[in-house]
C-alpha positions, 0 to 999 in steps of 0.5 A, a space after each residue: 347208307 343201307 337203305 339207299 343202296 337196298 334202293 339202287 339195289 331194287 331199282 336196277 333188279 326191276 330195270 333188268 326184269 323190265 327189259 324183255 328182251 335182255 331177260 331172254 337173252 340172259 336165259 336163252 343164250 347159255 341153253 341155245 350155246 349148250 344145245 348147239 355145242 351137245 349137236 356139233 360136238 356130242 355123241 360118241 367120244 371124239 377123235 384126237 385124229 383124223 386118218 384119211 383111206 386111199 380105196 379102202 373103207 373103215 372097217 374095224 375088220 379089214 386091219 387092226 389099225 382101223 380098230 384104234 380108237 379116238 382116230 377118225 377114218 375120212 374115205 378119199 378116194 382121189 389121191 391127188 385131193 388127198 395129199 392136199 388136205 394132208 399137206 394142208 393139216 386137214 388130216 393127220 395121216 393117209 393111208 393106202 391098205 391097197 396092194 402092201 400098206 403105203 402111207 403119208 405122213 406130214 412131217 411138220 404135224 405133231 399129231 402126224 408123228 403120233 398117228 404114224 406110230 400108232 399105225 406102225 405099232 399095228 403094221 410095222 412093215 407099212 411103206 413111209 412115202 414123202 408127202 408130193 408138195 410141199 408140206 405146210 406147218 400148222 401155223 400157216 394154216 392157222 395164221 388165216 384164221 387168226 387174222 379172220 377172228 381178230 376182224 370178227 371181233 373188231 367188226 362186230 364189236 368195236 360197231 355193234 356198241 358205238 351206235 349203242 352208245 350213241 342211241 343211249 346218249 342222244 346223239 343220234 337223236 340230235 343227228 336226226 334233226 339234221 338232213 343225214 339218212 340212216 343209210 348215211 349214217 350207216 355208210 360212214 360207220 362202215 368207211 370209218 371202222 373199214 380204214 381202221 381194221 384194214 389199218 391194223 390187219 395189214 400191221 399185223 400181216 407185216 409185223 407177224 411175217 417179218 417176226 415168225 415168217 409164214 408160207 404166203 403163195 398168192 397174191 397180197 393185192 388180191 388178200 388185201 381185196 379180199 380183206 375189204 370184202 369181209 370186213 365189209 359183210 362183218 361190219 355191216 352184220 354187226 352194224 344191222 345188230 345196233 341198228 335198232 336196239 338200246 340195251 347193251 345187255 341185249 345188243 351184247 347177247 345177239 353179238 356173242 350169239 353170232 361170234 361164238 359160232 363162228 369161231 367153233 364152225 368157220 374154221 379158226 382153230 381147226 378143219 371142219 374135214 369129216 364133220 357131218 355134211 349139215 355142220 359144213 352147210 351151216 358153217 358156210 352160211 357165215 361170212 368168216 367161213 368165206 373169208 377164211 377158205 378163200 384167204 387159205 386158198 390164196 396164201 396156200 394154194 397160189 389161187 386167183 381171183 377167179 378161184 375165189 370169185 364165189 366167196 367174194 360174191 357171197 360177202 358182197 352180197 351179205 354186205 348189200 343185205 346187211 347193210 339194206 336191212 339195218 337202214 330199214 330197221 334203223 332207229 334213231 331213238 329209244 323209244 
């Protein structure tokens, strides 16, 4: 019995060095991930607080409370912007050192009634102001974001390995003897997962808004069109992944490569306000970052169709491209 498993054992040692690809992917993946993370999120220690200033720069100098550490100090200059990002938990506070300390403060934000007392402890005298519009709770913020991460998922994912399992057993072996095109083939992965992904994100928008409620100002036709476009562009980015490789080991590794960024930098968790201006860039090269700022624009804001009409055109665009390279790149076999 030893010995046969000591075989099984050698053989599939000698599978997994054979594979190049999957070998390099299982070093290279975890040193990319820890190098990219150290970029994002190295340097100094990080701020627990983001602390917006109305004509006012941070100086350590110019008032105590700017010397507070792990608070983050984002110079606005228009107050109107202002009070949208902090209605919007895009900051936790915005202060105004002008002519006597005035502040605002989101009273639905936990990190706002500490930062206010960390201001009021360097300044007790500051003048507390209503915030104009009306303030979001953090849940509407992130409930976007929610919905955005769990498509990702499903797109990539619930794509990515059924052509793979496809390949690996011959099916699309046999389905290449038959007149169907690899663009075909493709389109019709896409119609069959798009259904299903619409199916249950409308069921979750329904069933979490009857159940904790949350703020939707926009129009839901124009949520569901833009659920459409970025179900698309994912689908087919995680469509064009499987497109040509055979190795699970592989396929799984360039999919974890492409979620794992963005779920740290499209904006899922928490705002990317403050953040050095390349980080913002490379966010909005994935297609959940327009997803994202556009299904936030719509529910929070009231924006129309106009107003996200860019980031509609950024995921029709990768969905052509995506789509266009996978049937290039497509193999129906393994070789």
């Amino acid at each position: 019995m030893m010995r046969r498993l000591l075989s099984v054992f050698h053989a599939r040692n000698l599978e997994f060095v054979r594979d190049r690809g999957t070998l390099l992917f299982t070093l290279l993946l975890p040193i990319m991930l820890v190098i990219g993370m150290g970029f994002v999120f190295g340097g100094p220690q990080r701020p627990l607080f983001k602390v917006g200033l109305l004509g006012a720069s941070a100086d350590a100098r110019a008032h105590p409370f700017l010397a507070e550490r792990y608070v983050q100090f984002v110079p606005l200059p228009e107050q109107a912007a202002a009070l949208h990002k902090l209605t919007h938990q895009q900051i936790d506070l915005l202060v105004d050192f002008g002519a006597g300390t005035r502040y605002w403060v989101n009273t639905d934000s936990p990190k706002g009634y500490v930062v206010e007392k960390l201001l009021l402890a360097a300044e007790p005298a500051a003048h507390r102001e209503p915030v104009t519009g009306a303030a979001l709770r953090y849940i509407d913020w992130l409930f976007p974001g929610i919905l955005g991460m769990n498509m990702m998922f499903s797109c990539l994912f619930g794509v990515g390995y059924v052509v793979l399992r496809y390949r690996k057993s011959g099916f699309l072996k046999r389905l290449h003897a038959t007149p169907l095109t690899a663009f075909e083939f493709l389109c019709a992965q896409v119609l069959s997962r798009l259904t299903l992904i619409l199916f249950v994100t409308v069921v979750l928008y329904a069933g979490i808004g009857t159940i904790i409620g949350f703020h939707s100002a926009g129009s839901v036709p124009l949520l569901l069109l833009l659920a459409l476009a970025g179900a698309l562009s994912m689908i087919a980015l995680g469509l064009t992944i499987a497109a040509r490789f055979s190795s699970e080991e592989l396929v799984g590794g360039l999919l974890n490569l492409l979620t794992w960024p963005m779920m740290l930098l499209s904006g899922i968790w928490f705002s990317l306000e403050g953040s050095p201006r390349w980080v913002q860039w490379v966010a909005h090269v994935f297609p959940l970052t327009h997803l994202l700022d556009a299904a936030r624009a719509v529910m929070l804001d009231g924006a129309g169709l106009a107003q996200i009409a860019p980031n509609l055109l950024y995921l029709a665009a990768t969905t052509l491209v995506f789509l266009g390279v996978g049937a290039w790149s497509f193999r129906w076999r393994i070789e």
